[in-house]
N, C-alpha and C positions, 0 to 999 in steps of 0.2 A: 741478686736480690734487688728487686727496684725501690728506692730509696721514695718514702713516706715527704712528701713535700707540707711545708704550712699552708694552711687555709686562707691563704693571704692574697690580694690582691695590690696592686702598686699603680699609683698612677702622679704625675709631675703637678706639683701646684702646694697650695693651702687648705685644707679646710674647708669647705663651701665651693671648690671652686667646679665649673662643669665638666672638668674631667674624674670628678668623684660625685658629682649625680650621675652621670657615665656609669662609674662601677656601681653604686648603688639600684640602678634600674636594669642592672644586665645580669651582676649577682649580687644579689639581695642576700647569701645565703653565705658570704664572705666576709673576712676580716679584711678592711679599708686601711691603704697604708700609705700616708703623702710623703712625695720625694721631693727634695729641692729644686732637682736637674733630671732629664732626659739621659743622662748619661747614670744618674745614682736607679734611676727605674728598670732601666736595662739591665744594670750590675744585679739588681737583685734579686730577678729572676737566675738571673744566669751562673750568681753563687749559691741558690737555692733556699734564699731567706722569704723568697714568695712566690706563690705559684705562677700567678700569671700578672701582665701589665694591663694598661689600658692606653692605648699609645693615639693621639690625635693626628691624622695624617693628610686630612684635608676639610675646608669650612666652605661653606656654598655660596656665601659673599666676600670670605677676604682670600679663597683660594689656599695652596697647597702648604703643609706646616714644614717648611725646608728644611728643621733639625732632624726629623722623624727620619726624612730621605735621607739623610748623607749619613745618621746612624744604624738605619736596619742592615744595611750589608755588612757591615763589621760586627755586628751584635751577635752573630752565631745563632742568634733565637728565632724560632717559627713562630708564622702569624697560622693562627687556629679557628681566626674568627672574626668577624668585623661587628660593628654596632653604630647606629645612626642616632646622633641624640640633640633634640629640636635642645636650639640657643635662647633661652627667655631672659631678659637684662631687664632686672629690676633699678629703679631709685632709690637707693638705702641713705639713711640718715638716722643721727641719736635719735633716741622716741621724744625728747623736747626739740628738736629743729623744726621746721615748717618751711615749705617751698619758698614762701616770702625768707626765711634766715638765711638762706643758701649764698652762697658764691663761685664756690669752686666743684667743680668733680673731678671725682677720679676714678682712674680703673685704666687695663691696658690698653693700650695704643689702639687695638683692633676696635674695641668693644667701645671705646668712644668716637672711630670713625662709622660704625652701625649704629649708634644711638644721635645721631647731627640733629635731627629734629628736634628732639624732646631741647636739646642742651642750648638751642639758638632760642626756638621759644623762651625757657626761661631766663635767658643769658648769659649761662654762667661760663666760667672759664676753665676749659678744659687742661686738668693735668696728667700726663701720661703716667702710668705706675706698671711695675714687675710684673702685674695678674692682677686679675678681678678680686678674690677670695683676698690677697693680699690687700689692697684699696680698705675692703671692707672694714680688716681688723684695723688698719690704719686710722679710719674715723673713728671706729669705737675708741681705740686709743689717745684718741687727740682731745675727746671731750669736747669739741670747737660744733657748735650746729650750724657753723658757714661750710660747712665740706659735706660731702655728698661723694658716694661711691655708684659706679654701675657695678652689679656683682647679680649672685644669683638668688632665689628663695630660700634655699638652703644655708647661702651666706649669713641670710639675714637672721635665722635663728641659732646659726654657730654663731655671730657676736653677739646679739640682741639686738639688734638695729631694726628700724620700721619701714617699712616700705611705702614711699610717698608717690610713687605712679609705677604702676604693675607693666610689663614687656613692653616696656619702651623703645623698642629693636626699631629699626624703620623697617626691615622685611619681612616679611612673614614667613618665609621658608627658609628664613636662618636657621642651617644645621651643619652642626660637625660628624662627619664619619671618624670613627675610631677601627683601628688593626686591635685585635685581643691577643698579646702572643705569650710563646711558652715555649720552655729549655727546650722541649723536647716533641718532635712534629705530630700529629692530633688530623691526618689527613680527613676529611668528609669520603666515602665511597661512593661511584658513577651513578649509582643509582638513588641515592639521597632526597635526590632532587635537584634542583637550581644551584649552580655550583661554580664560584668564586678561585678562579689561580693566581696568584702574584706570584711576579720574580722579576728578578731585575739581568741588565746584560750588557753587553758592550762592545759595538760593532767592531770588526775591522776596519785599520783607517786605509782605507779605498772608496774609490770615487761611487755613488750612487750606491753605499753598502747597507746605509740604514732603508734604502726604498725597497731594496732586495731583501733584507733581511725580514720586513712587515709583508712581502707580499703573499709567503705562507699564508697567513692570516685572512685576507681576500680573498683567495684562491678556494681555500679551504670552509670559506663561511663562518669564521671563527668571531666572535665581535669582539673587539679591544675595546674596553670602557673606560681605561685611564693610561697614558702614556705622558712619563716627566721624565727631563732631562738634566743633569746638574753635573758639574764639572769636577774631577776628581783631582789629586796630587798638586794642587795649587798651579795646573796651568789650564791654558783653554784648549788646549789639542786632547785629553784623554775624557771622554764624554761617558758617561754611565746613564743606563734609562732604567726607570720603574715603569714596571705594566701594570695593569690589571685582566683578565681575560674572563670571558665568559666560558666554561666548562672545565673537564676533571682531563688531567694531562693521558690518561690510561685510554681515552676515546679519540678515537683514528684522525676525526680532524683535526681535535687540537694537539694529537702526539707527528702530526705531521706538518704542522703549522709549525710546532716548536722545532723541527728536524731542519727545517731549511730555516730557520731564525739561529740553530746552532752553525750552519753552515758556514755562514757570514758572521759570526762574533765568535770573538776570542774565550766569550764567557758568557755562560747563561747558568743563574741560578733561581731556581724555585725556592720560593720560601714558604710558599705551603697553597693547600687547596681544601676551602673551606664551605660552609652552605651559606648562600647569601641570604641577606638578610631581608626579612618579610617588608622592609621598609622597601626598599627595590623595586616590589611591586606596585607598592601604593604610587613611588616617584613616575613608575609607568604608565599605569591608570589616568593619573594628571597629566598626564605630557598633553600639550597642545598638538604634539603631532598625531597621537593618537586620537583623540575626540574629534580631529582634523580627518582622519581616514574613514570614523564610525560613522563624521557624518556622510560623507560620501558613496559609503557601503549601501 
């Protein structure tokens, strides 16, 4: 009998913060559930207090989310799904403060190295906090119209705060990709469409194993679209890689791309193969390398 899970979604933060405009824009049709830790999100899908997470695994200006990496291999849980979700950092402040009241900001370390411009402009002095969403309720709570949070739109009406300058970000194509995952694997079929693999692996320690181990992938015509590397049992000799690959493991390139990548690693595991997502194409369409070859065409 397969066991009736909650309508629940999980994702790491506070309230407001953009890994719960995340779930909200992906399912709208789900109960929102904030976790303290990356470690309490995982646990609860995997004890079956909610269906699926919403897990942050890499941002297009401050790069890859390290915690995400070193816990999906022990989490036991499958990635079902990805989602791209553009980063907008607002100015929040009490509704009596005024840019003139201001002094300090705050919000996390990241989100105040993407917002330099706005913060030098007005001068204020930046302080590093836990999260955005967190910042946020901080000012509400201080009562002080000298602080000022970066946080998001949604922040600002989970504490009542105002927004005193709308996406502040300095880049415009600030986004973070999210993994969707769940206890229990949720494969996309070959013919889907456009179709997303991750797994992660880990070579043999022998000389030239990792060049051997990728050249399936060349060979085969296979595109790798995200390869990270990160150190496993506290030394620097056992190296683990996360991939991303373009297509479904059941199709001859990439089931032979993976055949000689098991060759040479001690370990290769899938953790799921999903339909990528419509944003993909849009990112493709813009590429410079592209509009680079149309015109040439």
């Amino acid at each position: 009998m397969t066991k009736t899970l909650p309508n629940v979604i999980v994702y790491q933060g506070e309230p407001g913060a953009n890994s719960h405009l995340a779930c909200q824009d992906a399912y709208a049709d789900m109960e929102i559930k904030a976790c303290p830790t990356f470690e309490d999100v995982l646990g609860a899908v995997k004890s079956g207090e909610a269906q699926l997470a919403m897990m942050p695994i890499e941002n297009s200006v401050a790069g890859r989310v390290a915690d995400a990496h070193h816990l999906l291999p022990e989490s036991e849980l499958y990635v079902i799904g990805e989602h791209f979700e553009r980063v907008r950092h607002q100015l929040l402040a009490l509704p009596e403060a005024s840019l003139d009241s201001l002094k300090t900001i705050h919000s996390h370390t990241m989100a105040l190295g993407q917002c330099r411009k706005v913060i030098r402009e007005l001068g204020l002095n930046p302080i590093p906090e836990a999260d955005t969403a967190g910042s946020a309720r901080m000012v509400k709570e201080s009562g002080d119209v000298t602080m000022a949070a970066i946080a998001s739109n949604l922040a600002a009406d989970v504490y009542g705060l105002q927004i005193l300058r709308e996406d502040i970000e300095d880049a415009a194509h600030n986004t973070t990709r999210f993994l969707i995952l769940a206890a229990e694997p949720d494969d996309a079929e070959p013919g889907d469409g456009p179709v997303i693999t991750t797994f992660i692996f880990r070579v043999r320690n022998v000389p030239a194993a990792l060049y051997k181990s990728l050249g399936g992938f060349a060979t085969n015509g296979v595109n790798m679209t995200k390869l990270e590397s990160y150190q496993l049992e506290g030394t620097f000799e056992a190296t683990m890689f996360y991939a991303d690959i373009e297509g479904h493991p059941s199709v001859r390139p990439v089931r032979l791309a993976l055949e000689e990548l098991s060759f040479f690693s001690t370990e290769v595991r899938i953790l799921g193969s999903y339909k990528a997502s419509e944003f993909r194409k849009t990112i493709l369409e813009n590429s410079p390398e592209l509009k680079l070859a149309r015109q040439r065409a």
